[in-house]
N, C-alpha and C positions, 0 to 999 in steps of 0.2 A: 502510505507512510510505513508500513508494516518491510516495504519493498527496501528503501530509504534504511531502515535500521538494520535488516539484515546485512546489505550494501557493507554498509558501515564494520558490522559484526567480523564479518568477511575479509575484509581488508587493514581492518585491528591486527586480524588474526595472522596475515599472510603478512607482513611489514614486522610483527615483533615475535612471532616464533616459528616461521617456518625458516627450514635451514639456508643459508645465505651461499653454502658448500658442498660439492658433492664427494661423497666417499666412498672407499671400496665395500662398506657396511651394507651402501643402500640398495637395494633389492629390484633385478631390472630384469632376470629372466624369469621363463617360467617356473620353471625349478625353486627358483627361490622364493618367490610370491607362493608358491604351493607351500612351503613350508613354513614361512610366514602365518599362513592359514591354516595349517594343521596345530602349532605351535597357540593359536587362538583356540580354536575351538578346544583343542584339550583341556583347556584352561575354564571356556563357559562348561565344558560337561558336568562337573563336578563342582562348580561356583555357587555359593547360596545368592539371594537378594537382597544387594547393600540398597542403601539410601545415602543419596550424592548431597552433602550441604551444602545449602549456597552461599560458595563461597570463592571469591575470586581470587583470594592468594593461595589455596590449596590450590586448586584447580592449576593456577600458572605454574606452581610450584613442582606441578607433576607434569608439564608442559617443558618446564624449562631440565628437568633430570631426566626426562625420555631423551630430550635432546642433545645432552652431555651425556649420557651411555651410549647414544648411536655413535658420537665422537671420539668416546674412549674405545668403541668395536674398531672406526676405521682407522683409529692410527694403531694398531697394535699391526691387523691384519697389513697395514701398509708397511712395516719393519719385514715381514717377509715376503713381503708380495705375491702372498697367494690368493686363492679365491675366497673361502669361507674359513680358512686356518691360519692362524702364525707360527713360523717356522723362524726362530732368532738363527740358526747356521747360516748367514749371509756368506755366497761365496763370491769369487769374480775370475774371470778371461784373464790365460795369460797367454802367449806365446812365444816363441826360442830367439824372434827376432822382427820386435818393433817394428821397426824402420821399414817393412816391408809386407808383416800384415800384422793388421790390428785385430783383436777380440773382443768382444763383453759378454758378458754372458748374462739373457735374457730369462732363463726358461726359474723354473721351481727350485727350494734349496734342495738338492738332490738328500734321497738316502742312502742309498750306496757309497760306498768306496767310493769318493772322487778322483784320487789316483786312476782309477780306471775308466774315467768318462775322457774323451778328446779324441783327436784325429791328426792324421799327418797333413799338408799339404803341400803341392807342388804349384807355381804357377807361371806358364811359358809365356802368358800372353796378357795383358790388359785389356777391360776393354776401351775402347775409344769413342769422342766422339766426333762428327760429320766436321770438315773444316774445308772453306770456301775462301781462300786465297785470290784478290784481284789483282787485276793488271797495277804494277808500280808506274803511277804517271807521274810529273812535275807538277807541282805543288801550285804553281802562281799562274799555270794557264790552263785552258779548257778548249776541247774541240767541240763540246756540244751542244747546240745550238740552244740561244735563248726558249723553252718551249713548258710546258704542263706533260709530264712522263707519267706512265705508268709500269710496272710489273706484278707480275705473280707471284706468289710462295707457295707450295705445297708443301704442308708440315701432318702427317701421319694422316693423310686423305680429307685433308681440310683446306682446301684451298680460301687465300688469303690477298688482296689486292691492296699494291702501296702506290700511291700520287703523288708524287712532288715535283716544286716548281725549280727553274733555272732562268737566274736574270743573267741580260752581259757582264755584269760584273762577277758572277761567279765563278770562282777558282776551284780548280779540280779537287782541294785539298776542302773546300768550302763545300763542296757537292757531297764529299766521301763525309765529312761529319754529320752534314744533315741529314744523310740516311743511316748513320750510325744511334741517331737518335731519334729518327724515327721507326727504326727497327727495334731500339731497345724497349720504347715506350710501349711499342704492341701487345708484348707479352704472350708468346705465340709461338715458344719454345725454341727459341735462335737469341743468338746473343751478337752483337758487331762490335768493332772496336776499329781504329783507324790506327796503320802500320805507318813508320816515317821510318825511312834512309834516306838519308842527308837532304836533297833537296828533291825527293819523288816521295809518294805515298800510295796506299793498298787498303783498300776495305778488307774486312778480315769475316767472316760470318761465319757463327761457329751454334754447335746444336747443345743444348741445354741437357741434354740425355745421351748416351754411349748406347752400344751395340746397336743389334738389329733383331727384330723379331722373326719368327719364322712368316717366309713370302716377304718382307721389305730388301729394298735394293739400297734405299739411303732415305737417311733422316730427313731430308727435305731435298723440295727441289725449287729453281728460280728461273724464271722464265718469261720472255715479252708478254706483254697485258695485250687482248682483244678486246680492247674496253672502247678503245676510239681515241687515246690521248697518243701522243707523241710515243715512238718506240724507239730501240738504241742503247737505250744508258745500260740494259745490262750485257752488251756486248762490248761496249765503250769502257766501262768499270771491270768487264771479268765477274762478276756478279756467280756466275754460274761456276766458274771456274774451281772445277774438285779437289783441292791439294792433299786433303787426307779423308780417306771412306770412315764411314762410322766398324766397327769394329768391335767382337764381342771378348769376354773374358774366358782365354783355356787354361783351365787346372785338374789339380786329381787330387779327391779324398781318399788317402790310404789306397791309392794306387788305380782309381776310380778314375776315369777321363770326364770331366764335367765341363758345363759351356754355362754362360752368364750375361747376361747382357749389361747389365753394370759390376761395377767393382765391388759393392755395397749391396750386401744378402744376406740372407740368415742358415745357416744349416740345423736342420733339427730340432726346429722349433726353438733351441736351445743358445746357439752360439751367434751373436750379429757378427759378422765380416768384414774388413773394409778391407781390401787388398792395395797394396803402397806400391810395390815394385815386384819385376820378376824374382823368382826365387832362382837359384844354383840346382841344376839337373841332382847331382849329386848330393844336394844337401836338402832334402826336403824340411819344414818347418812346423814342432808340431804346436799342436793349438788343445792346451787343456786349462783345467779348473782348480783351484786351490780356496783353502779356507781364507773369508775375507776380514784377520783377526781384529782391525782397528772398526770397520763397520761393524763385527760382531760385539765389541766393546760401547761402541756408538747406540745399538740398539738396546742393548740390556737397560742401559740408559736412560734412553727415552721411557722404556719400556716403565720401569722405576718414576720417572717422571712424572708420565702419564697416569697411572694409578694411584701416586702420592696428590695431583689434581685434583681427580676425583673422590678421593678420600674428604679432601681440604672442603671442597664442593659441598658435598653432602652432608659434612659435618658443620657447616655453613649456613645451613637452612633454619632459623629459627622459629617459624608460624609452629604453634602449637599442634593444630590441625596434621602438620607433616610429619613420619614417622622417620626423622632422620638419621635419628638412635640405630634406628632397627635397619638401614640401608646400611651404613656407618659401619654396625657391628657383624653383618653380613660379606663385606668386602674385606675388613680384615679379619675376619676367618676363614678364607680365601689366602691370605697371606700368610697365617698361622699353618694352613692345613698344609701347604705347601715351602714356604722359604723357612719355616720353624727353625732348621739345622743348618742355613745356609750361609753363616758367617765366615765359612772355611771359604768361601769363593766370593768374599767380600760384601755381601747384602745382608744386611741386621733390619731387624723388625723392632721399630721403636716405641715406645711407653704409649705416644699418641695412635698410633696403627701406622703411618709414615714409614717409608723406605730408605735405606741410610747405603751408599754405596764406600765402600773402601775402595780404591781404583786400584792400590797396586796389587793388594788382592786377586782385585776381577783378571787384572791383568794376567798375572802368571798362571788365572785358572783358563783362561782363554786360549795363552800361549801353551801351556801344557799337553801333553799326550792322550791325555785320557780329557779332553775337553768339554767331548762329548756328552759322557758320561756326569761329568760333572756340575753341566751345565740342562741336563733334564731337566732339576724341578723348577729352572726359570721358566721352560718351555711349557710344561707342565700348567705351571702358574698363567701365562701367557694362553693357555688356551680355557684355564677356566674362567681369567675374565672377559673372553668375551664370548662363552656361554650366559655368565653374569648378565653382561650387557646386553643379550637378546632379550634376557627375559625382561628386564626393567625396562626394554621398548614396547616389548609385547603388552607388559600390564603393570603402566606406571601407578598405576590409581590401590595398587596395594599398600603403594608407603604412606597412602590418605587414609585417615583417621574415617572410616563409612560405617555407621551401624547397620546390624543385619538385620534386615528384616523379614526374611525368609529363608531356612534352608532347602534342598533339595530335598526331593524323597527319595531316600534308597530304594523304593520300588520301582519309581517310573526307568523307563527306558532312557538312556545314556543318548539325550538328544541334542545340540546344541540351543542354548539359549539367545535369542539375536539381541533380545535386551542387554545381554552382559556386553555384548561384544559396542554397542553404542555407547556404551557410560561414558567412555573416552572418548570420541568423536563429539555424541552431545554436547558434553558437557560446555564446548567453548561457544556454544550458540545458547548456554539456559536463561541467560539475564534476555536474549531477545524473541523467545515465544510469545 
């Protein structure tokens, strides 16, 4: 029975408070989990011994704000996409000329001069990929005898065997579709399609990837089956027939001769690539980074948003038990400490604790020169709440009303407590010991 209720306790627990989402908040390396746990135990060193009531809307109530401050962590940190910081300077990829290569820019919002991050490029060549051109035959007749066929495909050292049938009535154009669809359905890194000029047709087999690795000769290859079935069709169709080799990508960064095997790469951790067309010997194209002001407008935003949420949230919680006052009055002194003066670039701090944005404000503070500079104490702000938010993950059970029932002695040795560290784990299994 006892098995049966935990069961139960368990499955309460996982269906109505564990998170349904994952965020850049959540903690996945070693690094982070170390300090997840250092971040705890600092906390039992010096913690006296509460006494948890039983009580099941505190309890959830510190269940349900651990898990709206891990929320509020991951969408802050998600405005600048970094690892453990928000950085609101949102920038993006541009380059001299579109139509021929594309940018994004992948990597951190730089601090440096962005004027000075980017690179030239030149591009002589594309890469390509493998293309298998068949014989053009007449559409309404067929030389191949009624029969069960086979062949091979060699696609990057995997060989691959296809079978299909041929009745008298089959028409050469009837033959070419049915291996265009049984090629397509494989999945197997070849793509077919069936060619028409006017009254003749052409299987077309073409490779799903460009270039070539170091040591390959070609993306695939096609070849009669030693299986035992009928042979022919790929000498009859051209099946093998090479029209165009697969082929790599040559360019130069900033005068650098480079090679690619697709069009589509990243330089520098920092810049995604797609390369469109060749570029003009003479006119190389360069590829740098600018301030991205309408997303930097977009984040502040949210940013604003988000915190106004959590405010809403917190101030929301009526169980007597919960100290929502004291979370409440904790976040907007956080707002005070920081946006106090911050009307001049459009964010007012209002009567309720609430966030007020003037936009054309924001705007000209965004578009202005000194941006920057202007735009710290959001950034500022932006990284204390999600200091904020650690700690309210780490030790939701402070905003619970818990009498103490012991303190520490200042004499003993600064040891961790494992009691302190279960109050919060326990607590969602107390109703079932």
């Amino acid at each position: 029975m006892a098995g049966i209720s935990l069961n139960g306790a368990y499955n309460h627990f996982i269906q109505d408070y564990v998170s349904k989402d994952v965020t850049q908040a959540d903690a996945h390396r070693k690094d982070e989990l170390r300090d997840v746990y250092k971040s705890i135990a600092r906390i039992n060193k010096k913690s006296p011994l509460y006494l948890l009531t039983d009580d099941d809307a505190s309890r959830n109530d510190a269940i349900d704000i651990k898990e709206k401050a891990r929320q509020l962590q991951g969408d802050i940190m998600k405005l600048g996409g970094q690892a453990d910081r928000s950085s609101l300077n949102h920038s993006s990829a541009f380059t001299t000329d579109e139509d021929k290569v594309q940018a994004s820019y992948i990597g951190d919002s730089p601090d440096q001069d962005i004027g000075n991050l980017g690179f030239d490029i030149e591009v002589s060549s594309l890469a390509q990929s493998q293309v298998n051109r068949g014989r053009f035959l007449p559409k309404d007749s067929s030389s191949l005898p009624a029969e069960n066929y086979a062949f091979d495909v060699r696609v990057n050292e995997q060989e691959y065997e296809f079978q299909f049938g041929i009745y008298n009535t089959d028409r050469n154009i009837d033959i070419q579709q049915k291996l265009e669809k049984l090629i397509n359905k494989a999945g197997i890194g070849i793509s077919a399609s069936v060619i028409e000029e006017g009254n003749r047709s052409a299987i077309e087999i073409t490779s799903t990837h460009t270039g070539l690795k170091t040591g390959q000769t070609s993306q695939f290859e096609i070849y009669e089956s030693s299986s035992g079935l009928a042979t022919g069709s790929v000498e009859y169709l051209g099946l093998n027939m090479v029209a165009a080799p697969a082929a790599n990508a040559h360019f130069t960064l900033n005068g650098e001769e480079k090679v690619a095997v697709s069009n589509h790469f990243t330089v520098g951790g920092k810049f995604d690539i797609n390369l469109k067309s060749v570029t003009d010997s003479a006119s190389p194209i360069h590829v740098g980074i600018k301030r991205d002001n309408e997303a930097l407008i977009g984040h502040v935003s949210s940013l604003v948003e988000a915190y106004n949420k959590f405010v809403e949230d917190a101030g929301g919680i009526e169980d007597a038990k919960f100290k929502s006052s004291k979370l409440k009055s904790e976040l907007i002194g956080l707002a005070q400490q920081h946006l106090a003066h911050a009307e001049d670039i459009g964010i007012k701090l209002e009567g309720n604790g609430t966030l007020s944005i003037d936009e054309e404000l924001l705007k000209q503070a965004v578009e202005s020169s000194a941006s920057s500079a202007s735009l710290d104490p959001v950034n500022k702000f932006a990284s204390a709440l999600i200091d904020k938010a650690k700690d309210i993950s780490v030790d939701p059970m402070k905003y619970v009303d818990r009498p103490v029932v012991n303190y520490r002695n200042p004499d003993s040795r600064d040891t961790n407590n494992p009691y302190i560290t279960s109050e919060y784990s326990g607590m969602m299994f107390n109703n079932y010991c």
